[in-house]
N, C-alpha and C positions, 0 to 999 in steps of 0.2 A: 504493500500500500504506500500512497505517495501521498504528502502535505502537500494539502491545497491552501489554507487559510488556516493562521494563527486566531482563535479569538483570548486567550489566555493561556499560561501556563498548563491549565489541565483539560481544558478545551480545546480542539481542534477540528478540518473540516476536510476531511481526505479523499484523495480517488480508491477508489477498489473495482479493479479491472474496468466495469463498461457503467459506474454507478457511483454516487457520492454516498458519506459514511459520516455522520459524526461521532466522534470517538471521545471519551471518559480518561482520565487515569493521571494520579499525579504526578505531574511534572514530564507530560506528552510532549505537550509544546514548546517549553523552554530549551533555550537556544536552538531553536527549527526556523527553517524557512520554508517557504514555499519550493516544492519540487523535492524535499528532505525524503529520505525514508520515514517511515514511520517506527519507532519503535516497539516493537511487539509486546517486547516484555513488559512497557508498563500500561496496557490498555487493561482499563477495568470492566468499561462497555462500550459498547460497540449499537448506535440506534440506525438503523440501515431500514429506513421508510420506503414504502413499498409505491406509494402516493405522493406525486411533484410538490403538491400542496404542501404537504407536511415542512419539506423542507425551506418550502419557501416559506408560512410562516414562522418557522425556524428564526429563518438568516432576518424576517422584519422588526420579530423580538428581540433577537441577539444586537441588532444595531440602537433597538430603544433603551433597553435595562442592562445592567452589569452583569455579566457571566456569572459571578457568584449565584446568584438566583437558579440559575440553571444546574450547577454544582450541587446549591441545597434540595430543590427537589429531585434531583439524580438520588443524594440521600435519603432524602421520603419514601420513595416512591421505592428502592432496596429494600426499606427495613417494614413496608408497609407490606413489598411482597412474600418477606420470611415470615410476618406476624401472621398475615392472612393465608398464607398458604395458598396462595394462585398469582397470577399474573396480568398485565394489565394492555391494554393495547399502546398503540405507539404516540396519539395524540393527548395520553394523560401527563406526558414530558412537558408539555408548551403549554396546556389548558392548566395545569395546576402553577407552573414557572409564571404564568402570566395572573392567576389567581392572586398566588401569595406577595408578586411584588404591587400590586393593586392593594393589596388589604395589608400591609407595611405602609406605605404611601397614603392612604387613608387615615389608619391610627398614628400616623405621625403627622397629621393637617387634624387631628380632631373630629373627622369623620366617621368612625366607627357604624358599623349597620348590625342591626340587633337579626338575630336567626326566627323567624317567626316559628318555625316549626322545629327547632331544635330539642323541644320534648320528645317529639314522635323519633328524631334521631336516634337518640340516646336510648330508648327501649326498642328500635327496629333494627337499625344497626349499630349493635354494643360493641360488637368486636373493632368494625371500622371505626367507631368514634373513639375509643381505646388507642387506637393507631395513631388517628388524627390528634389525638390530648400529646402525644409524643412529639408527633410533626410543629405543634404549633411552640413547645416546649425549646425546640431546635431551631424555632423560626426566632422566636424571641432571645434565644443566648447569642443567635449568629448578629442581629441588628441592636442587640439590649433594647428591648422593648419588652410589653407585656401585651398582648393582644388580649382580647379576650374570648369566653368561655365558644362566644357565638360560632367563630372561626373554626372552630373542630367543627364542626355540627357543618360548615356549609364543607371543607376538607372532605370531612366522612365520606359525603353525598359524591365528592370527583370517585375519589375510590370504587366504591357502588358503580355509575355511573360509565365507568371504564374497565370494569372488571371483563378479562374474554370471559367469563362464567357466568358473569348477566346473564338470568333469565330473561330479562325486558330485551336483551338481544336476539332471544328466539320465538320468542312470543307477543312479537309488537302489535301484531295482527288481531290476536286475542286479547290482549290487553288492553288493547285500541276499545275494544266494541265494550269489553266487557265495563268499561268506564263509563261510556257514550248510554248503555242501558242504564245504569246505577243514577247519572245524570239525568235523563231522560224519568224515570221512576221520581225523582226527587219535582223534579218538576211538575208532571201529572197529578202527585199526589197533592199537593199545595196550590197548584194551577199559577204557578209563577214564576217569571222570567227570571232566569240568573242572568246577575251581572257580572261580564268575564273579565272586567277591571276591578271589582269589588275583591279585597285580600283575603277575604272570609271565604271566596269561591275560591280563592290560587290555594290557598290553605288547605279546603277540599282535596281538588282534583289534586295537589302534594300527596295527599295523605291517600288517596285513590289510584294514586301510582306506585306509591309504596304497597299499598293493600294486594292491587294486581302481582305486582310482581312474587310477592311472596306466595299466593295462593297458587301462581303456576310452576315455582319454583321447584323441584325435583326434590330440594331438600328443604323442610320444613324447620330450617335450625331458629331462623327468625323470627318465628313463632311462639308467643310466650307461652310455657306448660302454667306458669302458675296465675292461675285466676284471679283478678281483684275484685271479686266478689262485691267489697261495701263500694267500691265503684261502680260495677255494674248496679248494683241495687238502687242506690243516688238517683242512679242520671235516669235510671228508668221509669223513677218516680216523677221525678222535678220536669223530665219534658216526653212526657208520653204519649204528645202527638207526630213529635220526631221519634220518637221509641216506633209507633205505629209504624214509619214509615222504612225505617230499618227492616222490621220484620218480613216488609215486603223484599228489599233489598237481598238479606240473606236468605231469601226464596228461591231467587233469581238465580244467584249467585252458584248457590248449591246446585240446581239444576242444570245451570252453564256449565259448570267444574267437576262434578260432582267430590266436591272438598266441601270440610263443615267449617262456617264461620264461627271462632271462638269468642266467649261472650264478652271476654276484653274487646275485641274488635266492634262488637254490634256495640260496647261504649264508647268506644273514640266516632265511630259514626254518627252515633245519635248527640255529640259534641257537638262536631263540627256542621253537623243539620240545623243545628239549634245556631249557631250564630249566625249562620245566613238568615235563619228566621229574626234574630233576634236586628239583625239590620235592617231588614225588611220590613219591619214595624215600626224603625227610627225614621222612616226616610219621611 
């Protein structure tokens, strides 16, 4: 392999035979030129995009923010693949590099953005958000900053999101509709228009993307075994014309899938029904 482009010492941008390479590894690039050999022995990874794109927004990022970035989520994105035990496609490199130096930049202007669904994170995907509480831990020692909690929670979500093991990868199709029905139901039963800029509805269809995915998901790990009982019992009581309307839901749903919605779930739905109603009353 030959240097093409120095972007820093541990960054580089190489030929390999008929294809370009970006290459990993401490101290790659110091004292190289263009047309250098590459040295083998200290390559740590090797991102060889299958797609032009990719690397063209590569080389758009690389010229906006500092290599470092790209360094640290090279680190993330390692220690996220040994924690989780799988792997991740090739655009989680630039979509999280571009993530974390956005949300540095931000809490360093005082802008900070709160995770609206960062509950359902943290009980849907623990393992990811466990991973992410590290990343963000590593984000904060590399710039001394303190981000906060929110950041894991949208981290998790790239994770998830990029995972080759995505169910929502293979199932978009079913997932698509089985949504579209759920929505469709929610509306008939109320006879009311949702509003698709209302957060109460993005909150939803989040929490309806998560739902889906898990219900087609081969492994039901994200699934909680242990029942919250006095939560279900609450919410069942306090809004039981959205309770009503769940029932329908996990009617559907079962019949679609034939998977059983668990009674945690028929509570986070009968939630999140209840605040759209509960907007819908405000206006």
């Amino acid at each position: 392999m030959q240097v093409k482009r120095i972007f820093n010492n541990n960054i580089i941008l190489a030929n390999d035979v008929d294809h370009e390479v970006v290459i990993m590894g401490r101290g790659i690039g110091f004292q190289k030129h263009p047309k250098d050999q590459v040295d083998e022995k200290k390559i740590e990874k090797i991102y060889a995009p299958q797609s032009k794109s990719w690397l063209k927004n590569f080389m758009l990022l690389m010229n906006d923010i500092d290599p470092i970035y790209f360094e640290l989520t090279d680190k993330i994105i390692s220690l996220a693949m040994k924690d989780l035990h799988t792997k991740f496609n090739e655009y989680l490199l630039i979509s999280l590099t571009d993530h974390i130096h956005f949300a540095v930049y931000r809490h360093q202007h005082k802008m900070d953005i709160k995770n609206e669904i960062l509950w359902e994170i943290k009980r849907i995907y623990k393992d990811e958000f466990k991973v992410a509480l590290k990343a963000v831990s590593l984000i904060n020692k590399q710039f001394n900053i303190k981000l906060p909690e929110d950041e894991a929670g949208f981290i998790a979500i790239k994770f998830v999101e990029n995972r080759l093991d995505n169910p929502a990868r293979k199932n978009t199709e079913q997932i698509t509709d089985l949504i579209n029905g759920i929505l469709n139901i929610i509306k008939y039963q109320f006879r009311i228009t949702l509003d698709l800029d209302d957060i109460n509805y993005r909150r939803l269809v989040t929490h309806l993307e998560y739902f889906a995915q898990r219900i087609y998901s081969s492994e039901e790990k994200n699934s909680s075994n242990e029942t919250d009982i006095f939560l279900y019992q609450h919410v069942i009581k306090k809004y039981p014309a959205s309770f009503e309307c769940v029932k329908k839901i996990v009617t559907f749903v079962e019949s679609e899938t034939n998977k059983k919605v668990s009674l945690n779930e028929q509570a986070y739905l009968t939630i999140h029904i209840q605040r759209i109603l509960n907007e819908i009353s405000h206006r």
